[in-house]
N, C-alpha and C positions, 0 to 999 in steps of 0.2 A: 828519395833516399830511404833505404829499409830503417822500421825502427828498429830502435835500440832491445828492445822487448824481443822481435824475431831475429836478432842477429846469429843467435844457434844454429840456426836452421841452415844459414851457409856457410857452417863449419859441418854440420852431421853429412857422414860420407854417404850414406843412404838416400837422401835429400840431394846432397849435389850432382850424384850418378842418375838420381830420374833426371833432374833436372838439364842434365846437357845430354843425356840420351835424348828429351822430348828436342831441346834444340837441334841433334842429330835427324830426329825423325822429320820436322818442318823444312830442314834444309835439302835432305833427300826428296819431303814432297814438293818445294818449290823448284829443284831442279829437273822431275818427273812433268809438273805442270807444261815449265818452258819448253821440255826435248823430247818429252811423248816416245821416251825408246823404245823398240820391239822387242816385244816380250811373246813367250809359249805358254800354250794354253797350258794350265795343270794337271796336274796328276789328282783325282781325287777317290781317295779311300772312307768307303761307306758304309754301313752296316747295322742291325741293332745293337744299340745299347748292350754287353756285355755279350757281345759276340765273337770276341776275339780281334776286336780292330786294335787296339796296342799293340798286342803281341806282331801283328801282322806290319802295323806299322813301324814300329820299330825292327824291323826285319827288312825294308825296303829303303827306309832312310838309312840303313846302314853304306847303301850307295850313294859314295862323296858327287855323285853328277845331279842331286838331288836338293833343292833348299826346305828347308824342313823348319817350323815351330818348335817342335818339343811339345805341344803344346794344341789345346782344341781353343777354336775360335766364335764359341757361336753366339757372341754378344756382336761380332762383327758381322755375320751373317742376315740374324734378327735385325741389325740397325736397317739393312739393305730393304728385308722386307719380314716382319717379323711382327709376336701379338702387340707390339705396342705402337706399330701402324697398320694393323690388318683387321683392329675390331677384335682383335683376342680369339682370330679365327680357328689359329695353331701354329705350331713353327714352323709349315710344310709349305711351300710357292711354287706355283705352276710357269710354264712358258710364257704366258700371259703378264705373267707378273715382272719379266726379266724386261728391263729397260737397258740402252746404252749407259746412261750413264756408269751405273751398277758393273759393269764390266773393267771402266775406265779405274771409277772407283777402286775396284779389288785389286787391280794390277797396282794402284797407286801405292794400298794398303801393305800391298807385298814388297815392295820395292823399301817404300820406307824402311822396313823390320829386314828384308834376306836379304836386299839386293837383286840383280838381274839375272836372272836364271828360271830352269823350269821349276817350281813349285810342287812338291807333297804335302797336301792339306786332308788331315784327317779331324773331322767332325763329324760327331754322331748323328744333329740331326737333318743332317744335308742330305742321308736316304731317305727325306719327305722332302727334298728336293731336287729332284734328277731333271725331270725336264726342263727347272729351271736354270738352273748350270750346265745343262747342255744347249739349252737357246744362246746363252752368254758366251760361250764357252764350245765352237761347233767341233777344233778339233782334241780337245781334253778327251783322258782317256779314265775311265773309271772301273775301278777296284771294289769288288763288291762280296761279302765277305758272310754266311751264312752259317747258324749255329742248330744242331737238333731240337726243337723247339721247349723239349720239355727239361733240357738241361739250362736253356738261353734264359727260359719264364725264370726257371728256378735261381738261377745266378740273381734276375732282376729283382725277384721278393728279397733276395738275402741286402742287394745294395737298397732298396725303397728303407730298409730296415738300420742301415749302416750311418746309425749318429748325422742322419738327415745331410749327407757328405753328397749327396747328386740333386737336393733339394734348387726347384725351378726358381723360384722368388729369392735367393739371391741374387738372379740374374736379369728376375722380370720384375722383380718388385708384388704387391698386394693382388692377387687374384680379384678377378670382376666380380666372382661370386664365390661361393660358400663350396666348397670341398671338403666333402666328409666322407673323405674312403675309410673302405672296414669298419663300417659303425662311430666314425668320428677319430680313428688312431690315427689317420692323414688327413691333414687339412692342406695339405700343398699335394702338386705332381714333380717328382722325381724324372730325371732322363731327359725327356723330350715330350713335346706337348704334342698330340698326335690330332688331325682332323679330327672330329666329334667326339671331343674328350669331354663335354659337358655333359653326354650322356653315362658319363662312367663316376662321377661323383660321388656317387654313393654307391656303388659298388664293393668291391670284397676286394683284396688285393692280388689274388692272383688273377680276377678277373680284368683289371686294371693293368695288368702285365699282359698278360693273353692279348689282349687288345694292342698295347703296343706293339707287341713282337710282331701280330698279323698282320697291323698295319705297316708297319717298315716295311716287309718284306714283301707285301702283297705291291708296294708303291716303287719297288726298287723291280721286280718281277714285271711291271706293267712297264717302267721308264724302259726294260732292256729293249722294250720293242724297237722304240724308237732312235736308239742308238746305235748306230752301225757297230756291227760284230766284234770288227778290227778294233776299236775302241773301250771294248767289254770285254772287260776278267773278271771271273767268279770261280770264288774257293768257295771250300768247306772246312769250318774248324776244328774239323775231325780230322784232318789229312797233318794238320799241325802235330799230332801222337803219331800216325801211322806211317807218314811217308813226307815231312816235313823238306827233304832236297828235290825232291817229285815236284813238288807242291811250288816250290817257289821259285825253281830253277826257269821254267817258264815262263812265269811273270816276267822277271830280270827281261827277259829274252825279247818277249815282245815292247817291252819298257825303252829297247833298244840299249841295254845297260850290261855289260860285259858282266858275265858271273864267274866271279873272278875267286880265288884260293881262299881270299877273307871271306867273302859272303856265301861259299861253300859250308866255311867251316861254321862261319852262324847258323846258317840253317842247319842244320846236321847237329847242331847242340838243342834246336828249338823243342825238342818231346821234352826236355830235362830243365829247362832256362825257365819255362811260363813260369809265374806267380800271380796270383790274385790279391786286390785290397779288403776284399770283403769277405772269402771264405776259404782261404789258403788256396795252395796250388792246385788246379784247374785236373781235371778228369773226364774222362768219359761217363755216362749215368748218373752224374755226382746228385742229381733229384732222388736217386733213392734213398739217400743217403738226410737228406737237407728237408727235401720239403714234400714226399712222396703223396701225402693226403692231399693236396693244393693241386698239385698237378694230376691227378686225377681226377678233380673234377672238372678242371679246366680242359683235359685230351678230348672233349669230343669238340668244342672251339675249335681245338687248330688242329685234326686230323685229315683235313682238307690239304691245307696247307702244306702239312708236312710230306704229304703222299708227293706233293708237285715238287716240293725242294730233292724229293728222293728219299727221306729217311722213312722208316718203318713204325709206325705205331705202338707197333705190339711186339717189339724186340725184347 
């Protein structure tokens, strides 16, 4: 019998609503254990950190044929294979790492929370996961979404800065060792924890952005190899200003998802709709404007890169 002392607690409507949602969710997973329904692979929308994956996402979940979060998952992801059972290697897992169960798992995860249907899961740092989700996962189809590098770095300096709002260790808890980016003004990593992040610790922070951005992208560019064609879309966040019904009219299509009068009209409002949390509404060039010295020291880093995504350097 509850004491008398927490008797509130099954009056506060806050409390009661977790409370038979989690009984919702055990019941949905004990009827998943018993009947093992068939379920489709998902949909998964990738990209760096401040790349335009909201906007996109929320533009594709606008298709009711779609079950959608609202929401990024990557405490769920980490649990599967993440630093606090990989040695604090990074958030990124290979094909090697993808076991059966971890598939069973996901679908379970899903069913509990959407229900049975196909899945739009967008998390940032599941572009240091591609081969792993596609061993799990052979016929998912993945959405991969690529930003000018020196407006992407420049977004990431503004959010690493934004009242510690994308900071890691709420999610991971106390770091193994000592993080002293930019002379000690970061003691935590923001975003996504990338392969050989310990080498960037003491680093300068646009250096520490640089670094992310090339790795996403360098790791989502290496995954497409191995991913049949048919299964691979890639935008540019720039097409979101210049030709946004171009742009996603196709997706729909190969999505196999009727693009229909509503999601016409979405896209066709998307150059005017974008907003940002960290440095107002989203632009083309907006680093000249923000953090021009930073990225200029950082352009000969990624002017490799950028040449391969296509964009220009020296525009």
């Amino acid at each position: 019998m509850p004491s008398l002392r927490n008797i509130h607690k099954l009056l506060d409507p806050e409390i009661r609503q977790k409370n038979l949602r989690g009984a919702n969710y055990w019941l949905r997973g004990l009827f998943w254990d018993m009947m093992r329904p068939a379920a489709s692979d998902p949909v998964f929308l990738v990209g760096c950190s401040r790349s335009g994956t909201t906007v996109t996402y929320e533009t594709i979940a606008a298709a009711p044929e779609l079950l959608k979060f609202g929401y990024e998952i990557p405490q769920f992801w980490d649990g599967l294979k993440g630093p606090q059972n990989n040695g604090w290697h990074s958030e990124a897992a290979g094909a090697e790492d993808a076991e059966p169960e971890h598939r069973d798992a996901t679908f379970r995860y899903f069913y509990q929370r959407l229900g049975l249907g196909r899945v739009l899961d967008k998390t940032c740092i599941n572009v240091l996961r591609l081969p792993y989700l596609y061993q799990l996962f052979p016929q998912a189809t993945f959405v991969f979404i690529h930003r000018d590098g020196r407006d992407n770095i420049s977004s990431m300096i503004d959010g690493w800065r934004h009242d510690g709002h994308f900071r890691l260790s709420k999610f991971l808890g106390h770091f193994p060792e000592t993080v002293a980016i930019s002379d000690g003004e970061f003691t935590d990593w923001s975003f996504f924890l990338p392969p050989g992040w310990r080498d960037y610790n003491r680093a300068s922070l646009e250096e520490v952005c640089a670094y992310q951005w090339m790795t996403a992208n360098r790791m989502a560019l290496d995954a497409r190899k191995l991913i049949p064609s048919a299964q691979w879309i890639q935008l540019r966040y720039e097409d979101l200003f210049e030709r946004p019904v171009e742009m996603f009219e196709p997706v729909f299509e190969r999505l196999g998802i009727p693009f229909t009068a509503e999601l016409l009209a979405h896209c066709a409002g998307l150059n005017t709709r974008p907003t940002s949390i960290v440095k107002g509404a989203p632009k083309q060039q907006k680093w000249k404007d923000h953090n021009p010295e930073a990225i200029a020291r950082i352009l000969p880093m990624i002017h490799p890169l950028m040449l391969e995504l296509g964009y220009d350097p020296h525009d």
